[in-house]
GUNUDO-761764 format. One record per residue (C-alpha): residue in three letters; x, y, z. Coordinates in steps of 0.25 Angstrom, whole numbers, plus 5000, padded with zeros to 4 digits. Layout:
N
alaXYZ;...
end
This chain:
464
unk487049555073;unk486249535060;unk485849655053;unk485349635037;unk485949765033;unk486649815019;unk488149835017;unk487849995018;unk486949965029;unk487949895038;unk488950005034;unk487950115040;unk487950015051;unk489349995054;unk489450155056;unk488150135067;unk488850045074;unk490350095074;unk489550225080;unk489050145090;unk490350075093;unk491050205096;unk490050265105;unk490350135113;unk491650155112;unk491450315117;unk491050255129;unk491850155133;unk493050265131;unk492350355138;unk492150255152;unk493350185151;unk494150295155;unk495550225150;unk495150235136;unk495150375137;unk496350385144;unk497050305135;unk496450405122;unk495850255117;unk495150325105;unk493550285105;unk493750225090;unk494850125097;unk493850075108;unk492850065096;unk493749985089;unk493849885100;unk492249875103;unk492249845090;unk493249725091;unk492449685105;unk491049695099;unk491549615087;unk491849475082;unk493049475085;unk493149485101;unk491449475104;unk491249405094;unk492449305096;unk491849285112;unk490349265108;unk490549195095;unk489649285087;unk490049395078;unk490149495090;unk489049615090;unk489649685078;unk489049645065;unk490149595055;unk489749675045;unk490049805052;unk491349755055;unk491549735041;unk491149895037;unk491949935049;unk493049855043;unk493149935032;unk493150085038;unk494550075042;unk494950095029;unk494250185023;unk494150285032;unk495550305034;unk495450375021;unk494650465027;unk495550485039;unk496750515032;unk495950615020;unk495650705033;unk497250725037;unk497550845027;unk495950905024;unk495651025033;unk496851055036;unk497751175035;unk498851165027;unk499951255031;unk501351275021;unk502051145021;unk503151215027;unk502351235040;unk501951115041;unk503051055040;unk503851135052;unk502651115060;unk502750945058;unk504050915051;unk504350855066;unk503050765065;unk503150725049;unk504750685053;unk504450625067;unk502950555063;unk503650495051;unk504950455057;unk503950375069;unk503250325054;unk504450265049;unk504950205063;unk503750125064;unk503750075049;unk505250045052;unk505049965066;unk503749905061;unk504449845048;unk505849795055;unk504949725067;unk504049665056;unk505349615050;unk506249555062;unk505149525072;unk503649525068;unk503849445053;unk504849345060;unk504349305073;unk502749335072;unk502649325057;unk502049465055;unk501949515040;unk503149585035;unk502149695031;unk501749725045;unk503049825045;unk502149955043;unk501149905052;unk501649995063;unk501650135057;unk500250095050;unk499750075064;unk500350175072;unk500650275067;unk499550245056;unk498450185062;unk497150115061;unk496950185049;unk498150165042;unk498050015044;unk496550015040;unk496950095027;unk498049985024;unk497249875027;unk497049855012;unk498549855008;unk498949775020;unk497749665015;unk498349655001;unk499649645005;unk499149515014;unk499449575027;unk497949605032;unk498349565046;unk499049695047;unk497949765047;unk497349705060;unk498749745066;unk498849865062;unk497449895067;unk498049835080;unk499349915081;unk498450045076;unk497650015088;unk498749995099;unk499350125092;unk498150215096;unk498450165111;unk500050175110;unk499950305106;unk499050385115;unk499650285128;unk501050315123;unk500650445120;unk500150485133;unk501450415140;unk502450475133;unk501750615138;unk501750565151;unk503150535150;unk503450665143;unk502750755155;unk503550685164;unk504950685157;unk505550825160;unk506550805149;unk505250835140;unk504650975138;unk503150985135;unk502251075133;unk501251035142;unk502251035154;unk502851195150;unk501951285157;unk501251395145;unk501951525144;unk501051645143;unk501151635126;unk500651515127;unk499551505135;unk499051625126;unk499251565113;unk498851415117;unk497451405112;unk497951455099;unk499251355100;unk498251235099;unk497851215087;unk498151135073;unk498151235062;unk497951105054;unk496751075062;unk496051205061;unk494451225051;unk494451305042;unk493551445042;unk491851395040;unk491551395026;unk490251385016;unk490551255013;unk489151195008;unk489351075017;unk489651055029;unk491251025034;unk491050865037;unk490650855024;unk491750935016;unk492550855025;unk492050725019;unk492150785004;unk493550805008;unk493950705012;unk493250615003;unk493950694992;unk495150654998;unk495150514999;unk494650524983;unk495850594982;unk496650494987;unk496050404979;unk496450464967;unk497950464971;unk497950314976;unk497150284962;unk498150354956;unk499350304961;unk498750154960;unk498550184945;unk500150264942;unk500850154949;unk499850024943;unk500450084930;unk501750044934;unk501249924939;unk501349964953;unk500149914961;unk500749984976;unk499350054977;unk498349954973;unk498049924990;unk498750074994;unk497850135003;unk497050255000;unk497150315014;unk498750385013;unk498150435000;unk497050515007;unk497850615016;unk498550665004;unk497050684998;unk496550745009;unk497850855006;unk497450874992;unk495950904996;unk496351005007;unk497451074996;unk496451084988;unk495451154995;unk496551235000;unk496951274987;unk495451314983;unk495051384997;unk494251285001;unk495051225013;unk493951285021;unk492951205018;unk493851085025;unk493551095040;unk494651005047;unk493650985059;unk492450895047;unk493950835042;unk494350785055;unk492850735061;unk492850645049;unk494350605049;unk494050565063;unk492950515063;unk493450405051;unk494450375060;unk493750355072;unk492850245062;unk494150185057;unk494950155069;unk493550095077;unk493350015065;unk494749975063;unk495049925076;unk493749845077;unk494049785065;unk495349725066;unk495849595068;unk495949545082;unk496549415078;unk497549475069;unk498049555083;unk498049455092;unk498849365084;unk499849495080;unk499849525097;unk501549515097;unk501649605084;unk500649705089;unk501649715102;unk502849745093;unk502449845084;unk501649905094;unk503049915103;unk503649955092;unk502650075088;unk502750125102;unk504250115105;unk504650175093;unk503650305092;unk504150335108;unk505650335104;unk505250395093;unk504550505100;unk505650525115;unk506950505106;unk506450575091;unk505550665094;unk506250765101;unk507350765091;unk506350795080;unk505450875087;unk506250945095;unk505451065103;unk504150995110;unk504650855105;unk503750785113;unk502350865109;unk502850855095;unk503250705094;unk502150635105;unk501050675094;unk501850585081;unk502050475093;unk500650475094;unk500450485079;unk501550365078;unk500650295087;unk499150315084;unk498650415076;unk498550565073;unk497750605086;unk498450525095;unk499650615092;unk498850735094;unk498350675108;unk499550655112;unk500050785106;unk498950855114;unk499350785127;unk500750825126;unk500450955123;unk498851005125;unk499051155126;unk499751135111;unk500851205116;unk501751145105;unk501351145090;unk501550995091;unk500150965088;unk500051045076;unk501451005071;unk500950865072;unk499750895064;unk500550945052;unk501250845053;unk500050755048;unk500250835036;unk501650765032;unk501450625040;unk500050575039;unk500150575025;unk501150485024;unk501350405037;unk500550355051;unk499650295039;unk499950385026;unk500650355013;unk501750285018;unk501250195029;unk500250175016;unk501550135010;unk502150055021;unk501549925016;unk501549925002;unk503149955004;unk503349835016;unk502749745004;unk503749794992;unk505049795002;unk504749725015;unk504649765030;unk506149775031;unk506349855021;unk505349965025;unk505849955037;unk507149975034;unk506650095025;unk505650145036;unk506750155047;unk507750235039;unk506650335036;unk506350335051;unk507850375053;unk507750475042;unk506350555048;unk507050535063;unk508550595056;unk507750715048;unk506950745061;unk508050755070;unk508950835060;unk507750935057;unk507650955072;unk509050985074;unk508951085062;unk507951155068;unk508551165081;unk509751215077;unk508951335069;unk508351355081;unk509451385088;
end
């Protein structure tokens, strides 16, 4: 295809025919009914028409550049990273803030169990990449966070450190990280939806959805079911509409960000440190986000923020950044990293089930299973494969696990599964090296498993 169009123009056209794309997509999810049993995201199947449709798999067969025009590809290419900004700016705005004291009853579970799942897979990672991956199949020693920024992180997280990764002369970590991200998504709801099964089955384990409802609670379910953290705020005079208070919001937040990252880059450049030249902004912005939703809090204008404007745009960016982001990536680089995908991938999944039948219960204690299937689905895709999964497990809400687990987004997301330190992950594989992170990454692993377990065992014995 030959179109004689501007830069902006091919940009407003890229939009046009990424819209196209997913309504393509729709259908082919809608009449191939095991996509949809699967819970195969629509943005995934995009993501792969656009591979087909491409140079790269059409245009390899034909020996043309396939039916999308390369310079689409090349605006697409550079959406991943810059709406992951916007995704992680929208975690704390429009949301409720309750006392830090109960937040934290409510997820302390999560924060110690999510981060512990964190840690194991940065630990893993790092010591397969060091006696397996860097020996025998010559993988770069700074592929030993490449399983929690996947996983537990995904495609955003790998987009946002595409940058950091480049510089540090590891680019082809990005296509496999796309690639793990991807299989995650996949891992997650099918594991998911398995360990359910097995669950339901096992009459060693109690659930909810198997207790018949008492007379309390089938009075009081329709109230039991929702996220206080979710909830919009009364209809105010706000001058404009919500979507667009949303976007100033957000946009405010990411200028925010900016500011810090500027700022740290200039304090630690005076001391000759250059640590946060290629950091990425995107770990930065959730703690924007926080200080733009404090602030209209302090000045009785939370109001104005309505979650539902926060969470269409939010998901929105993120339905753009995983169809462009998997349509983008590298099929060479996976084909010729097949065995390596294999591993990390095993290790991903065995770890986070063993994690989730022999761990959870000892940290989560009552309604183990609701509570800990949600961080296994975090640990394996995303946010909302953990509410799926939490929602399967348990779609009366019987249990506060779904609200506990959206606190717990509160302590995690701003510093895991993509925040600060996965951000931080890299630049510290680079000053010591995968074994030594590894090493440091597993004895924090222990200690979040060891705190969990003790909390519990206080808790219990106060109960009794």
């Amino acid at each position: 295809m030959s179109l004689d169009l501007t830069n902006a123009q091919w940009a407003g056209f890229s939009i046009v025919v990424l819209g196209i794309v997913l309504l393509l997509s729709a259908v082919i999810r809608r009449y191939v009914p095991l996509f949809s049993a699967l819970f195969i995201p629509t943005t995934v199947i995009a993501g792969f028409v656009i591979l087909l449709l491409g140079p790269q798999l059409l245009g390899a067969w034909t020996g043309t550049a396939g039916l999308i025009p390369g310079e689409v590809l090349a605006v697409w290419a550079t959406l991943p990273g810059l709406l992951i900004n916007v995704v992680f700016a929208a975690v704390m705005l429009g949301k409720a803030l309750p006392s830090p004291r109960v937040i934290w009853q409510a997820s302390a579970p999560h924060v110690i169990f999510g981060s512990a799942l964190s840690f194991g897979q940065f630990a893993l990672g790092s010591l397969a990449v060091v006696l397996i991956l860097t020996p025998f199949f010559g993988v770069t020693d700074l592929a030993g966070s490449i399983i929690e920024l996947s996983f537990a992180g995904g495609h955003g997280t790998i987009a946002g450190m595409g940058p950091l990764l480049t510089e540090a002369g590891a680019a082809e970590l990005i296509d496999l990280g796309l690639g793990l991200a991807t299989i995650s998504m996949v891992t997650g709801i099918v594991g998911g939806s398995l360990l359910v099964r097995y669950a339901v089955k096992n009459p060693r384990i109690s659930l909810a959805r198997t207790t018949p409802l008492t007379g309390n609670e089938a009075h009081d379910l329709n109230a039991s079911g929702v996220d206080p953290t979710e909830l919009d705020a009364e209809p105010a005079n706000r001058g404009m509409g919500p979507v667009t208070v949303a976007v100033m919001c957000i946009a405010l937040a990411i200028a925010v960000a900016i500011a810090i990252l500027e700022g740290f880059r200039f304090v630690f450049g005076s001391f000759g440190s250059d640590i946060f030249e290629n950091f990425p902004l995107f770990p930065f912005t959730v703690i924007g986000g926080f200080l733009v939703q404090l602030i209209a809090i302090a000045l009785k204008q939370d109001n104005l923020i309505e979650k539902r404007s926060v969470n269409g745009i939010s998901a929105i960016s993120l339905d753009v950044l995983i169809a462009s982001a998997i349509g983008t990536m590298s099929l060479a680089t996976l084909g010729a990293n097949i065995p390596v995908l294999i591993i990390f991938t095993v290790i991903a999944v065995v770890w986070s089930v063993f994690a989730l039948l022999y761990f959870g219960p000892r940290i989560h204690g009552r309604d183990w299973f609701e509570h800990t299937i949600a961080d296994f689905g975090q640990s394996q895709g995303n946010v909302a494969t953990g509410f799926v999964l939490a929602e399967m497990v348990d779609p009366q809400r019987r249990t506060n696990a779904a609200n506990a687990y959206g606190y717990k987004q509160l302590g995690y997301e701003p510093f895991l599964g993509g925040g600060l330190i996965s951000a931080f992950s890299v630049p510290l594989i680079i000053a010591w090296g995968s074994l030594t992170f590894g090493m440091v990454s597993l004895a924090l692993a222990v200690g979040f498993v060891t705190w969990g377990m003790l909390r519990r065992r206080s808790l219990k014995r106060v109960d009794v």
